[in-house]
C-alpha positions, 0 to 999 in steps of 0.5 A: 731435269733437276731437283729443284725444277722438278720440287717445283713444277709438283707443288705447282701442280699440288696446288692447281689441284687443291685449287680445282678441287676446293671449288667444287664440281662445275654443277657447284660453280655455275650454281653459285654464279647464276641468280637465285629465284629472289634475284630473278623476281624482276622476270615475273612482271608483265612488262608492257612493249606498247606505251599507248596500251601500257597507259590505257591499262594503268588508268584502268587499274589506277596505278601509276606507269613506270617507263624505262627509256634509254639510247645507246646500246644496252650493255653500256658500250656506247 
């Protein structure tokens, strides 16, 4: 191998290094991307799966229903 293939291939791997080692452990990385309890508030709501008993307890209470409807596949891929 020559020099300059190897003066190469060691800065590529310095810099892989300094590259993995600036963004934390893997505990870090998933910490950062997963949502943070403010983001996940939505998954405190009761949400209703039967429209009839969803209506019936809105006029009970007198607050106003919210319905999500939608056709296709959920994650868009239509």
């Amino acid at each position: 191998m020559t020099n300059a293939k190897a003066w190469i291939l060691v800065s590529g791997l310095l810099l892989a290094a300094s590259a993995v080692s600036a963004q934390g452990t893997l505990r870090e990385r998933v910490d950062r991307l997963l949502p943070s309890a403010e983001e996940d508030r939505f998954l405190e709501i009761a949400w209703r799966t039967d429209l009839l008993k969803a209506r019936a307890e809105a006029n009970e209470v007198g607050k106003p229903m919210f319905m999500w409807m939608m056709n296709g596949n959920p994650l868009g891929a239509t």
